[in-house]
Structure formats: C-alpha cells, structure tokens
NUKOLZA-503885 format. One record per residue (C-alpha): x, y, z. Coordinates in nm, 3 decimals, m for minus. Each point is the difference from the previous one (the first is absolute). Layout:
% NUKOLZA-503885
+---------+---------+---------+
:      px :      py :      pz :
+---------+---------+---------+
:       X :       Y :       Z :
...
+---------+---------+---------+
//
This chain:
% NUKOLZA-503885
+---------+---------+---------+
:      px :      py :      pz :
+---------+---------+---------+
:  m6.002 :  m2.398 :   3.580 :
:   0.307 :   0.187 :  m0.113 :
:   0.232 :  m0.229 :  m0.164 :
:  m0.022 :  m0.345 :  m0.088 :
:   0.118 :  m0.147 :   0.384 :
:  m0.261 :   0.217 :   0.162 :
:  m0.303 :  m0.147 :  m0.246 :
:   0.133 :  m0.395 :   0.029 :
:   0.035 :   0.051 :   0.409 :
:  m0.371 :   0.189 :  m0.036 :
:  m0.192 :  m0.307 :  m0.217 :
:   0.198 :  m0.246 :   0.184 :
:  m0.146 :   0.170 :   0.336 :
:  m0.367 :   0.022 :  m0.132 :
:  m0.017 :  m0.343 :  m0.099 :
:   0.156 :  m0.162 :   0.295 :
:  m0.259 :   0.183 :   0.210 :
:  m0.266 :  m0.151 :  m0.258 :
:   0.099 :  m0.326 :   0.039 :
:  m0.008 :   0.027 :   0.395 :
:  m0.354 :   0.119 :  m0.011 :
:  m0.115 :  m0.304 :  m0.195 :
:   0.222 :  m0.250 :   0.209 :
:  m0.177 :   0.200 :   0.316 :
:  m0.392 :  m0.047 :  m0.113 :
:   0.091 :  m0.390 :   0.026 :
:   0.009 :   0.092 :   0.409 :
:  m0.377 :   0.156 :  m0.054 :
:  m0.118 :  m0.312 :  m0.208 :
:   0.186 :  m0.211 :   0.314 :
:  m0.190 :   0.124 :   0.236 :
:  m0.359 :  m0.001 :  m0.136 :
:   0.086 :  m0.385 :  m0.003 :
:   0.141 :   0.007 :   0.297 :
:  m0.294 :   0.159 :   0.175 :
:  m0.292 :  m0.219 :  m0.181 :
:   0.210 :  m0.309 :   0.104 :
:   0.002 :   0.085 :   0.380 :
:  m0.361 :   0.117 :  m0.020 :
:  m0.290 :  m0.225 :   0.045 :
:  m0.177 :  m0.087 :  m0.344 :
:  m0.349 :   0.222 :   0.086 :
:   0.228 :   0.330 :   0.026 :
:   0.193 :  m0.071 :  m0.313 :
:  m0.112 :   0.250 :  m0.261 :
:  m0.016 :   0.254 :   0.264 :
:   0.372 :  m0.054 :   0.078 :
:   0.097 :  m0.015 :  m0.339 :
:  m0.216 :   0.348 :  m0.090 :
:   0.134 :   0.176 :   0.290 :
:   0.355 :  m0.054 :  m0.165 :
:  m0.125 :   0.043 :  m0.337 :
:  m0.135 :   0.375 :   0.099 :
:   0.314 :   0.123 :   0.192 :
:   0.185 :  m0.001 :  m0.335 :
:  m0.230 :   0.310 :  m0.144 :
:  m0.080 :   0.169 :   0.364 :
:   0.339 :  m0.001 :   0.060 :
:   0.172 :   0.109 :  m0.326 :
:  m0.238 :   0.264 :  m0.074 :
:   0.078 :   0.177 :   0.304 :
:   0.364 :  m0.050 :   0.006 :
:  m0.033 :   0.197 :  m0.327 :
:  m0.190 :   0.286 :   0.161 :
:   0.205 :   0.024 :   0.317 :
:   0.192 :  m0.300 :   0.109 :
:   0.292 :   0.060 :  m0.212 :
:  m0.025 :   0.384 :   0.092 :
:   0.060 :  m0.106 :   0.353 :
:   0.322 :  m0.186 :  m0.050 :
:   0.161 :   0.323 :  m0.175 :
:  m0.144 :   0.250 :   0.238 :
:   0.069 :  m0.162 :   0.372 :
:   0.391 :  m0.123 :  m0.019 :
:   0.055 :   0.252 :   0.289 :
:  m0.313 :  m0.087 :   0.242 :
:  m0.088 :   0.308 :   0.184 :
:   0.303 :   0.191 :  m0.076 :
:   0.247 :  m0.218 :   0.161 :
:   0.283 :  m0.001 :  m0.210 :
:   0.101 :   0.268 :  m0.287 :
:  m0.079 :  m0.111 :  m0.310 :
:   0.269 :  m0.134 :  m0.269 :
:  m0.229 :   0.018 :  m0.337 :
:   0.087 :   0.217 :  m0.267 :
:  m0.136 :  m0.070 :  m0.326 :
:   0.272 :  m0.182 :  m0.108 :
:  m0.114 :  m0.218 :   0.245 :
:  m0.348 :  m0.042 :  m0.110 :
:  m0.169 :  m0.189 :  m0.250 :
:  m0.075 :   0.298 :  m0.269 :
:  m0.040 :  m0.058 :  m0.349 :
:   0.080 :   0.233 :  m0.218 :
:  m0.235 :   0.083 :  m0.282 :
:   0.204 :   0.317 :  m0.156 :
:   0.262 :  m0.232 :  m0.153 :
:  m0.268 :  m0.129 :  m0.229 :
:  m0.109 :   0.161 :  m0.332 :
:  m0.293 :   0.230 :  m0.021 :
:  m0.286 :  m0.292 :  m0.112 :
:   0.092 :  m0.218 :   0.286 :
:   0.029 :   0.269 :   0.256 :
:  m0.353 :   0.050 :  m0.073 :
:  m0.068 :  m0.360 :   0.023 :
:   0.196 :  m0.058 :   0.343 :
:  m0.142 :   0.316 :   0.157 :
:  m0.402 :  m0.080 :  m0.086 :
:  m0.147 :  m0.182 :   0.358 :
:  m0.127 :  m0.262 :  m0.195 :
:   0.318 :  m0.108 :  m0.180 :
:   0.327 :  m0.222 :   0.029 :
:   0.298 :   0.169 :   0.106 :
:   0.226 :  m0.113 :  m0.259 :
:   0.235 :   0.121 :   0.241 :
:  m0.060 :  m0.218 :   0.269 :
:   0.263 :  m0.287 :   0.054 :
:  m0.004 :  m0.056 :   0.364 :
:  m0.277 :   0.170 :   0.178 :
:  m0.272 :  m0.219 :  m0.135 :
:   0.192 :  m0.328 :   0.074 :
:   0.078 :   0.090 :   0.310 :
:  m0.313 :   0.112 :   0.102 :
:  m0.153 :  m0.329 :  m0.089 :
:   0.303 :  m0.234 :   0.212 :
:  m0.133 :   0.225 :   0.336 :
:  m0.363 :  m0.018 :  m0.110 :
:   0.025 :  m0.374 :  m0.011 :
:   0.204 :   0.027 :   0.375 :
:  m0.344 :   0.185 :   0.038 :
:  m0.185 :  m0.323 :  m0.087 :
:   0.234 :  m0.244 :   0.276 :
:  m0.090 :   0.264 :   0.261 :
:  m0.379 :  m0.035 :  m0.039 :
:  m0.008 :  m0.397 :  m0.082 :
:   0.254 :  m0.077 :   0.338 :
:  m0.317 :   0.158 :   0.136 :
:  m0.265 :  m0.201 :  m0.171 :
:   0.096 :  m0.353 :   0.095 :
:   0.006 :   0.091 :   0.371 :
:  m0.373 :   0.112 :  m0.019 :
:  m0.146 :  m0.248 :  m0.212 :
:  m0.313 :  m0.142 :   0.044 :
:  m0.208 :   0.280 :   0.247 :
:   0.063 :   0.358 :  m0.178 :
:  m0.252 :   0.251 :  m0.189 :
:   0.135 :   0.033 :  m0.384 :
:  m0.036 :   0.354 :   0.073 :
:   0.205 :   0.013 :   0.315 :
:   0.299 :  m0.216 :  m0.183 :
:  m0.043 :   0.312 :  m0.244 :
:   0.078 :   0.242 :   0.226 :
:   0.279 :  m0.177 :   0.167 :
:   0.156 :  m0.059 :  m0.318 :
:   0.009 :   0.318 :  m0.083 :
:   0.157 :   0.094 :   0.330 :
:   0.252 :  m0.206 :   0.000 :
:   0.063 :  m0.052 :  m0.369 :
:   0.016 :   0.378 :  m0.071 :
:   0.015 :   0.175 :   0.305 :
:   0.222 :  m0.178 :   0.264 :
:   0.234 :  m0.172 :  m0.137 :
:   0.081 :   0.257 :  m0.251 :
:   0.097 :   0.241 :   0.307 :
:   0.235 :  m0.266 :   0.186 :
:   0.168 :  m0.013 :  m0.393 :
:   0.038 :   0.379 :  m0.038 :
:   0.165 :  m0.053 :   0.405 :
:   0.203 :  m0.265 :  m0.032 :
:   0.018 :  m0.150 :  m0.348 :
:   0.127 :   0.354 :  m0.182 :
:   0.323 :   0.103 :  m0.078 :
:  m0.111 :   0.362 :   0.178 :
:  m0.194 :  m0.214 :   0.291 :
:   0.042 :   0.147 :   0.367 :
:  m0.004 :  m0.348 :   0.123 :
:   0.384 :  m0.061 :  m0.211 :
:   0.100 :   0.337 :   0.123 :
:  m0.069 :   0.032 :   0.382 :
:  m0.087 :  m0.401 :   0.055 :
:   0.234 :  m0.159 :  m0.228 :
:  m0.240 :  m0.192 :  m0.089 :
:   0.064 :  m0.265 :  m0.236 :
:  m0.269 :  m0.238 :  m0.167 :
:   0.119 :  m0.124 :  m0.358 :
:  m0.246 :  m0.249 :  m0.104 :
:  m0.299 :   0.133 :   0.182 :
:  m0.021 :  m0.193 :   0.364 :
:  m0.118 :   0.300 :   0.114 :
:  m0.130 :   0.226 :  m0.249 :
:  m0.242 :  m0.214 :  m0.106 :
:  m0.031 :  m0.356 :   0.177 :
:   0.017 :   0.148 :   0.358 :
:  m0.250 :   0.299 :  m0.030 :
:  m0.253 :  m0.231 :  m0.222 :
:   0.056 :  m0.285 :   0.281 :
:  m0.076 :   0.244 :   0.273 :
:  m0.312 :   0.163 :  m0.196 :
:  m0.136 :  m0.356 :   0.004 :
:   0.021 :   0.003 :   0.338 :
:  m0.101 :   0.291 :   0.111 :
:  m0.357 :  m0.092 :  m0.239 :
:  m0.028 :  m0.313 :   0.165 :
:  m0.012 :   0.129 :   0.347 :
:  m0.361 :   0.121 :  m0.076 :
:  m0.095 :  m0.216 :  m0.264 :
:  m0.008 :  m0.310 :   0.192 :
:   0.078 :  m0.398 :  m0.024 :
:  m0.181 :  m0.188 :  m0.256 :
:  m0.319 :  m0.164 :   0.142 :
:   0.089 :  m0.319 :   0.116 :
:   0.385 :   0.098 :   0.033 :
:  m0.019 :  m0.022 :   0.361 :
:  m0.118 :  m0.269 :   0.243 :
:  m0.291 :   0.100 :   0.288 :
:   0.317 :  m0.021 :   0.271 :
:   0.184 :   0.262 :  m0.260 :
:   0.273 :  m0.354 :  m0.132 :
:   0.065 :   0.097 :  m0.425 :
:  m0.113 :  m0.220 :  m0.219 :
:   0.168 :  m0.070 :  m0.297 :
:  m0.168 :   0.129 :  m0.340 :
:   0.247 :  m0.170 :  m0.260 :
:   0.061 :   0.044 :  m0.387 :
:  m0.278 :  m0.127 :  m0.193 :
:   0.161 :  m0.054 :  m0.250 :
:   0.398 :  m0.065 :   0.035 :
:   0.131 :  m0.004 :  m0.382 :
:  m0.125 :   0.374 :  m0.066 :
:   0.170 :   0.090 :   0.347 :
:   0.278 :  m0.191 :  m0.115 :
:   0.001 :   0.158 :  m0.389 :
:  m0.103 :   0.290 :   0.127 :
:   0.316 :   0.083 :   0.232 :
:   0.214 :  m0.134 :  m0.210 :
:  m0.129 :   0.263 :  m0.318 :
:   0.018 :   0.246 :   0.319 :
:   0.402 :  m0.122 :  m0.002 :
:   0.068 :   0.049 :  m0.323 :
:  m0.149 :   0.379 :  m0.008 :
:   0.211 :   0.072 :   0.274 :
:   0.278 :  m0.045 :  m0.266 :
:  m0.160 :   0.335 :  m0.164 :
:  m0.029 :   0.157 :   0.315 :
:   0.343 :  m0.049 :   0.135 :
:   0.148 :   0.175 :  m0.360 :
:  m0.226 :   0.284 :   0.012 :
:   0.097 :   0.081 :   0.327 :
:   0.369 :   0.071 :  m0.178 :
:   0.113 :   0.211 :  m0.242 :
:   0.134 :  m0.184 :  m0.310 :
:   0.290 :   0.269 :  m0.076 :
:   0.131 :   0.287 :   0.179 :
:   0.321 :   0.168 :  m0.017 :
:   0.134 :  m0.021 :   0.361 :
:   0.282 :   0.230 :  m0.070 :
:  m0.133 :   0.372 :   0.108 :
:  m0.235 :  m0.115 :   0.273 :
:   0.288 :  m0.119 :   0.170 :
:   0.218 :   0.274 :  m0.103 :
:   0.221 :  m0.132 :  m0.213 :
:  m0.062 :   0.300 :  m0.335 :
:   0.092 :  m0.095 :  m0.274 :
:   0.033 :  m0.388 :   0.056 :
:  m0.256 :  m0.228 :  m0.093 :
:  m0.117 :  m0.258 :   0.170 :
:  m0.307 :  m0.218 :  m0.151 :
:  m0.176 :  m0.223 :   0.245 :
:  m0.367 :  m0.131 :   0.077 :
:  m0.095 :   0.182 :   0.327 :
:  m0.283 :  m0.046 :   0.238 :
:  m0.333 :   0.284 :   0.021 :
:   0.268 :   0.113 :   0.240 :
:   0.279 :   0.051 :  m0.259 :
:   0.191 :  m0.273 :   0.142 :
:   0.215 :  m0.191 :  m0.193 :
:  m0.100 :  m0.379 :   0.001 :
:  m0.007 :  m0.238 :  m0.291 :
:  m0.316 :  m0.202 :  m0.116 :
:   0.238 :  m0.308 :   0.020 :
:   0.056 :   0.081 :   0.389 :
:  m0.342 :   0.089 :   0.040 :
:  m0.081 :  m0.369 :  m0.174 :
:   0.211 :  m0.189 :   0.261 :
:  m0.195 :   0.182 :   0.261 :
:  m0.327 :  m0.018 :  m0.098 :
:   0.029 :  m0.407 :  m0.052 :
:   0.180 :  m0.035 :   0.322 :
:  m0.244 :   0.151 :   0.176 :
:  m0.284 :  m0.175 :  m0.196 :
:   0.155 :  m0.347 :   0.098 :
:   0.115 :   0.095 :   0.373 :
:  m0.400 :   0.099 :   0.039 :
:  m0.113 :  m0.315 :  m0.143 :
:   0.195 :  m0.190 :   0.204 :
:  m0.067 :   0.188 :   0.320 :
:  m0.362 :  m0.014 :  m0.068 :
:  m0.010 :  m0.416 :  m0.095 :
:   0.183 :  m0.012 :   0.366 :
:  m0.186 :   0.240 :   0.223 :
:  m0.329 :  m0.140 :  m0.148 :
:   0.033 :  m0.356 :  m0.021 :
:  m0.045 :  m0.034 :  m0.391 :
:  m0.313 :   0.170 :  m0.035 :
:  m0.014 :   0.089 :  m0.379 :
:  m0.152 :   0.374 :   0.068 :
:   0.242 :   0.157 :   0.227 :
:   0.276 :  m0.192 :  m0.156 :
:  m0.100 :   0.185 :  m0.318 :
:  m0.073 :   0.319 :   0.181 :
:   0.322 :  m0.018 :   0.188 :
:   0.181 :   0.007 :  m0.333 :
:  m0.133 :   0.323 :  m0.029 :
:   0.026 :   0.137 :   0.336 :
:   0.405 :  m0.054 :  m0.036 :
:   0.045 :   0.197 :  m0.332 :
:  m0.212 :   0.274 :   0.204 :
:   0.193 :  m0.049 :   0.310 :
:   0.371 :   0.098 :  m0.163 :
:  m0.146 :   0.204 :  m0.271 :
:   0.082 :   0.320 :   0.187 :
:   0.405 :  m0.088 :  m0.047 :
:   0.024 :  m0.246 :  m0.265 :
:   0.202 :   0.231 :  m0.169 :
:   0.263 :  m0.034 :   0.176 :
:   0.029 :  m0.316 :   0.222 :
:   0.145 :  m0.306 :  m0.111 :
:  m0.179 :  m0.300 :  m0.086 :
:   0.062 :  m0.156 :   0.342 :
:  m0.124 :   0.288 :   0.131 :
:  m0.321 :   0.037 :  m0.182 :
:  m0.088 :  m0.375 :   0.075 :
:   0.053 :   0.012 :   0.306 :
:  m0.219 :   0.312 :   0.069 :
:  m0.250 :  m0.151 :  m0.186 :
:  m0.038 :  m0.290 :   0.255 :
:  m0.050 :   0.205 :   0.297 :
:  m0.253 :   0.238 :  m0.158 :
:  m0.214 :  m0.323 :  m0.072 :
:   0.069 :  m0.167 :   0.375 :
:  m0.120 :   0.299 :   0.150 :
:  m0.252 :   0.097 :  m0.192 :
:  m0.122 :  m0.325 :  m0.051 :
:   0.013 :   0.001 :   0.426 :
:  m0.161 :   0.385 :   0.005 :
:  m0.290 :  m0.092 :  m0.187 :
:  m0.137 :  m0.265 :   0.200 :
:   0.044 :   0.216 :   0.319 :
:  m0.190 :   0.285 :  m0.163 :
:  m0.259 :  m0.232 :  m0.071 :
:  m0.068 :  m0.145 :   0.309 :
:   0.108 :   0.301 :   0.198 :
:  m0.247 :   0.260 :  m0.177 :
:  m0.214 :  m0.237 :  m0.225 :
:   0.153 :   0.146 :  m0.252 :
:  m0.158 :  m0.228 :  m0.326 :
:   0.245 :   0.093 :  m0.326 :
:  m0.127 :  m0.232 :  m0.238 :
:   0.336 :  m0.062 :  m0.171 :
:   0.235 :   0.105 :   0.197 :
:   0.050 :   0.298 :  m0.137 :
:   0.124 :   0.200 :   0.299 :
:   0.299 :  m0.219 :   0.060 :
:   0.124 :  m0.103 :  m0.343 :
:   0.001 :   0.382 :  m0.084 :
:  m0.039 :   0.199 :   0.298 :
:   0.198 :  m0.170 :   0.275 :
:   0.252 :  m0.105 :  m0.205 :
:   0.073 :   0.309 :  m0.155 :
:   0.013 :   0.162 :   0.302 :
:   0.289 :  m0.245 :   0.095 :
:   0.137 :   0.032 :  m0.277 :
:   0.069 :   0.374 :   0.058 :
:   0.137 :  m0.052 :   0.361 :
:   0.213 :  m0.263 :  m0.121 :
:   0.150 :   0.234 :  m0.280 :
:   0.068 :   0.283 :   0.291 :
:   0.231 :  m0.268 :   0.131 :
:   0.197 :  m0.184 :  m0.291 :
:   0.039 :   0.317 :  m0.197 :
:   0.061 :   0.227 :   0.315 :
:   0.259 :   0.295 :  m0.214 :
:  m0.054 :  m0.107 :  m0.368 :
:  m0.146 :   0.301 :  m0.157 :
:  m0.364 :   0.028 :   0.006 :
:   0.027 :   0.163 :  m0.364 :
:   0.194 :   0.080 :  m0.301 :
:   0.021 :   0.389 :   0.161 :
:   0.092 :  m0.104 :   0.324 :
:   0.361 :  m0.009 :  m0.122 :
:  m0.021 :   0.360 :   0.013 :
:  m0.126 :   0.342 :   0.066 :
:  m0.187 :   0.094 :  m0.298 :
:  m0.033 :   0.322 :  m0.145 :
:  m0.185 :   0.171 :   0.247 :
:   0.169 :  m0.107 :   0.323 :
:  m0.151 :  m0.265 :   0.126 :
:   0.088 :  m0.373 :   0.071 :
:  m0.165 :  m0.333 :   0.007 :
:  m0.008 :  m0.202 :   0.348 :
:   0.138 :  m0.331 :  m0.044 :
:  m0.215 :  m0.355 :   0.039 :
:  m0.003 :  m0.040 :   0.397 :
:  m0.233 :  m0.218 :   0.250 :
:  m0.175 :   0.285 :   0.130 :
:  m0.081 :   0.133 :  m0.308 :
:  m0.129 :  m0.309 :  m0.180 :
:  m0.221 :  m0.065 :   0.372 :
:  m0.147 :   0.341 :  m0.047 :
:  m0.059 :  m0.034 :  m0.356 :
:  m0.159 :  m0.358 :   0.067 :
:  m0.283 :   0.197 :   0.247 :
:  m0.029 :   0.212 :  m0.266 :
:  m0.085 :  m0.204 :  m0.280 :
:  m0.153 :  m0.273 :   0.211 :
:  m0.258 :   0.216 :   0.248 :
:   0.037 :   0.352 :  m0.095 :
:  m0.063 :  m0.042 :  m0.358 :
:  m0.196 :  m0.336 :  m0.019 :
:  m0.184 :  m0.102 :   0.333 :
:  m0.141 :   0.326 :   0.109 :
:  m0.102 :   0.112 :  m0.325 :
:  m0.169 :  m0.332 :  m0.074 :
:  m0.125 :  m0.006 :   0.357 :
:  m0.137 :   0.386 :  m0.055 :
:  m0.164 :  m0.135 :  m0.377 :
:  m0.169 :  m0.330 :   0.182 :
:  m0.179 :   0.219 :   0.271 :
:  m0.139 :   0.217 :  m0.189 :
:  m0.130 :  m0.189 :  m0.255 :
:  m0.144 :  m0.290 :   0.268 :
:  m0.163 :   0.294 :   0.162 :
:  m0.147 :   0.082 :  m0.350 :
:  m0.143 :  m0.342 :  m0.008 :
:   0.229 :  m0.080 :  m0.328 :
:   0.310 :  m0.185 :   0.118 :
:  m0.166 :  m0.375 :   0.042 :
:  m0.245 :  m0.230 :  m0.151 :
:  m0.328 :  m0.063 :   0.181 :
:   0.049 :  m0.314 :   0.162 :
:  m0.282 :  m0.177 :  m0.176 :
:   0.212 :   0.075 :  m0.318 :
:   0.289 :  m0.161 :   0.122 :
:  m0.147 :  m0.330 :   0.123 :
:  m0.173 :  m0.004 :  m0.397 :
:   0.309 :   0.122 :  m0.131 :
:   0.114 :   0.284 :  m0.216 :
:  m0.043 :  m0.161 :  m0.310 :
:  m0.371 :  m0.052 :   0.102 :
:  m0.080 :   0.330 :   0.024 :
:   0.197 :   0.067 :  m0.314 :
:  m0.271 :  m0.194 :  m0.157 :
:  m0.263 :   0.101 :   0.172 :
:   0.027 :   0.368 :  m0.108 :
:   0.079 :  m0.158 :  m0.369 :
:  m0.339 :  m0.195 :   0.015 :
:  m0.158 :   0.355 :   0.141 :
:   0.096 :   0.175 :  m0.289 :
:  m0.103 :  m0.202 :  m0.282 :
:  m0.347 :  m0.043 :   0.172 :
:   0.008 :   0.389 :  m0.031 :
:   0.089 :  m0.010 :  m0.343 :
:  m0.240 :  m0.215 :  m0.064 :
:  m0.327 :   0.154 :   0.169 :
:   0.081 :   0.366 :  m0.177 :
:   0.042 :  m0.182 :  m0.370 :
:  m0.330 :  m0.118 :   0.045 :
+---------+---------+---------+
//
C-alpha cells in the first residue's frame, strides 16, 4: 500500500471479501436445516452432526493443503505455460514494515500485520470448500458411517474440487487457456463436480431401506418437516448472494491487461478478470432465481420441495455465464436447467435405483452440467477471460468460450473430477466395511445409536468412579 489510492482500493478489497464470507456461512447454516427437514426424525442429530463436523475436518485441511493445491495446479500436468509471476501472486510483503513488527509478522505463530487479502480470500474459497462437501451430504443422508462422510468430505472439500478450481476457475488455469473454458459463478467448478461426487458415492452406497418397492417401483420418502426445508433453502438463497460477489473481484484496473498502458480502467471483474458489474450480475442472479421457481412449480405440479429446490437449480444452471447474459437470457436458462433436471432425476432413479435423498444430483450436478453446455452455445466467441484479449507476455493466447470446449470441460468437472473419484472413495471404503450403517442401525435410527453409545459411556463412567 503505496499511496493513499492503493491502501483505500486494498481495505475496501479485504472487507468486501469479509463480508462475502459471512453472507456465504448463511448457505452452511441453510443446509443443515435443509438436510434435518428432509430426514426422518430418528436420524436427526446424526444429520445435523455430520454437517456440524465438516466445518473443522474440512477447514483444517484446507489450511494444510487445500489452499496449496489451488496455487500449485493452474497448469494440470503441464498443459499450458504458466503466466504467474509474483506480481501475480498473493505475497505480502513483510520488509516494508519496521524492525518490531517484522519480527512479529515473521514468528509462525503470529498475525501478519501485512496481510490484507490472503487471509480473506482464503476464507471466501474455504467456505466454497464447505458447499462442495454439504451438496454431498444431503444426497447421502440417512445410511452413511460418520467416519466415511469424513473421508469424503475431505476428498471433495479439499482435494477435488480444489483441483477442478486451480483448472478451470484460475486466472493461469489450462482449462481458460486450451478449453476456453468459462464458468463465472461456479456451475461447474463447484456445483457440477460436487453433484457428480454424490453420484458416483451413491452408486455403492445404496437406496435407503424401504426406498424401493419388492417389484423395484420408488417410493416416495418426503420432507418431514417442510418449514425448515422451506427456511432452510431460502437462508441457502440468500448466501448465494455472498457467493456470487466472492466469485468477482470488487476493483481491478482493466487498463494493462487489455493493453491499453497507461489508461486506467476500474471495473469489478469476474475470478476470470472479466469485467461485469455486481448490478448485472444482480439482474442475473434474480432472473434466474425466478425463471427456476417457476419452471420447477410447472414441471412438478406445485410440490413445495422441488419448487424450492428448483429455485436453486436455476441460479446453478446459468451461473457459469451470468456474467454476461442478459436477464432474458439468464431466466430463461434457468427454466430449462430445472425441466431437465427435474426430468433426469427421476430417470436416474428408476433407471439405476439411484436413491439421492434430496435431490442433490440434479439441483447441483445436472444442472450445472447444463448450465456449462448451454454457456458453450450463447457465449460461443466472448472471451473466456480478461487475457484472452491478448497474447500475454510470454507468447501465449487464451482460447475463446466455444461448445466443444465447455462439453469437454463439463466431462471434466462432472465424471473426471467428481464421479470417478467419489466412485474410487465409495469402493474402497465399502470394501473396508466403513461406508454404511449396519442395517439394524438404520431401521432404529441414527439418533438411536447416538444414544446408545451416550448411555454406554456414562455407565462406564460410572462403574470406574465406584
């Protein structure tokens, strides 16, 4: 912070990214009510506990090496040449500081007064971290091991996701560079690969017992309790607010990344470094939000849950170019995504007995899969990034947003980096003998096991203070 410009556009940038992080853990409190409203009342604590522990499993280790993985992967296996300088990077610089706080700022166990960015941003993708890993949850309520949801939440809260963001949701990503990939608000990056990790777990976890009929015909296991699904989605709604603006960067001087030295040019971008506005990203989002909701009262006759759900299955649906369509556009993409995931989901589910719980798959999976087609198609030559204007300084050029590429970047998001892995995960751990309940468990319920180990322990604790 150099002059007086450069420290307002610096604490304005820090706290923006702040207040996106607290507007984005109203989508985590969402979805634990969410979840405990669609599950059955004897699996309740369970559900809620199971969202209650991917908060520290997954932030610890996105501190030790999730974070590390979005920095160090942008290229995949040495695809594309790498852009990053330091310049680029988000360094700190402790030197410019006098001698007592340099040796406050370097200890490990300090602040760095330093830091006005890293930290905040850090936390916005750590609580992307947290979406990933709860999409997950509410498709697999009701039948899995505490221990296995650990696991997978760690996979894909951590691990996979993190890699499709250093690919394809990075300003040095080989997905924007060879691909032209282009997936602003996170169809893709996160709702697709955490849609198709559900899916891939289901395959060997199972249908709830009951779920299907002796001739194989679905029965329906509804909400039990409709106003936390209902208050739940809608808190899920607002946090998507707070994830929509820290998916953009609140000011950025436009002028040298599209070559215009010595010209400013001060805009909001996208992750992409894109210009868009937060007031055109506004019209888009509530567009979208209403064209779902109205798709999804249609397609399912009024019913309450996937009229809710739908709402959010056509923000997710034209998240991937909501920075740039128009209103009409964004509605209108919402709709389909619902229709035919709405349609997809009951297939799957008859087709493959295929029992997600909340429709998790579709909502966030299919429809973000869609979504990214659909971009391929509408945006077909807009730039896929702020360098795609461009060669940059070392030669190279960005592929613009084409069909093809947003097709091939769907498969990847959707079964390279989210079914197979999950797939991969839920073998191994059902060969363990750790992936589901015992089935006695699950016809008592979670909760009564819950207790039963409570009631275990005190009896313990009482026979040894005898």
């Amino acid at each position: 912070m150099t002059d007086q410009l450069g420290a307002l556009t610096t604490i304005f940038t820090e706290f923006y990214y702040w207040v996106t992080v607290v507007l984005m853990f109203l989508i985590h409190v969402g979805f634990c009510m969410y979840e405990v409203g669609a599950s059955r009342y004897k699996h309740h604590q369970h559900t809620l506990m199971k969202n209650t522990m991917l908060i520290p499993l997954v932030t610890v280790t996105w501190f030790l090496f999730g974070w590390w993985i979005y920095w160090a992967f942008p290229t995949g296996p040495g695809l594309a040449p790498s852009i990053m300088n330091e310049s680029s990077a988000l360094i700190t610089d402790d030197s410019a500081f006098s001698s007592v706080y340099y040796k406050a700022t370097s200890e490990l166990m300090a602040i760095n007064l330093g830091d006005h960015i890293s930290g905040v941003f850090w936390a916005a993708f750590l609580l992307f971290s947290w979406t990933a890993a709860s999409i997950v949850s509410g498709a697999i309520i009701e039948r899995i091991t505490t221990f296995a949801f650990g696991i997978l939440a760690i996979a894909i809260g951590s691990v996979f996701w993190v890699i499709d963001a250093a690919w394809g949701w990075h300003f040095d990503g080989w997905m924007l560079k060879l691909l032209g990939y282009h997936d602003a608000y996170a169809s893709g990056v996160i709702h697709a690969i955490a849609g198709g990790f559900a899916l891939g777990v289901l395959m060997v976890l199972g249908p709830r017992i009951g779920k299907f009929s002796s001739s194989g015909e679905p029965r329906n296991i509804g909400p039990r309790n409709p106003w936390l699904v209902t208050i739940g989605l809608f808190l899920i709604y607002t946090g998507f607010w707070g994830f929509y603006a820290a998916c953009n960067i609140p000011i950025f001087d436009l002028g040298p990344e599209y070559g215009m030295e010595g010209i400013s040019y001060w805009t909001a971008t996208n992750i992409y470094v894109t210009p868009t506005t937060l007031s055109g990203i506004t019209f888009n989002f509530l567009m979208s939000l209403s064209g779902g909701l109205l798709a999804g009262y249609w397609i399912a006759k009024g019913d309450p849950f996937w009229t809710y759900s739908s709402g959010l299955a056509g923000i997710i649906c034209a998240s991937a170019g909501n920075d740039l369509y128009h209103p009409i556009q964004a509605m209108i993409i919402g709709m389909i995504g619902v229709v035919i995931s709405y349609k997809l989901h009951y297939w799957v589910e008859r087709k493959f007995k295929i029992d997600d719980a909340v429709g998790a798959v579709a909502v966030h999976g299919y429809a973000g899969f869609i979504g990214l087609v659909i971009c391929g198609f509408v945006l077909n030559g807009y730039p896929a990034s702020g360098y795609s204007v461009g060669a940059m300084w070392d030669g190279t050029t960005y592929a613009s947003i084409n069909p093809l590429g947003q097709f091939l970047g769907a498969l990847i998001m959707f079964v390279v980096l989210g079914l197979i892995p999950g797939y991969v995960i839920a073998k191994v751990l059902h060969g363990m003998g750790k992936l589901r309940i015992p089935r006695e468990v699950e016809i008592a319920g979670l909760d009564y096991e819950i207790m039963e180990t409570a009631k275990k322990d005190e009896r313990a604790v009482s026979s040894a203070t005898r």
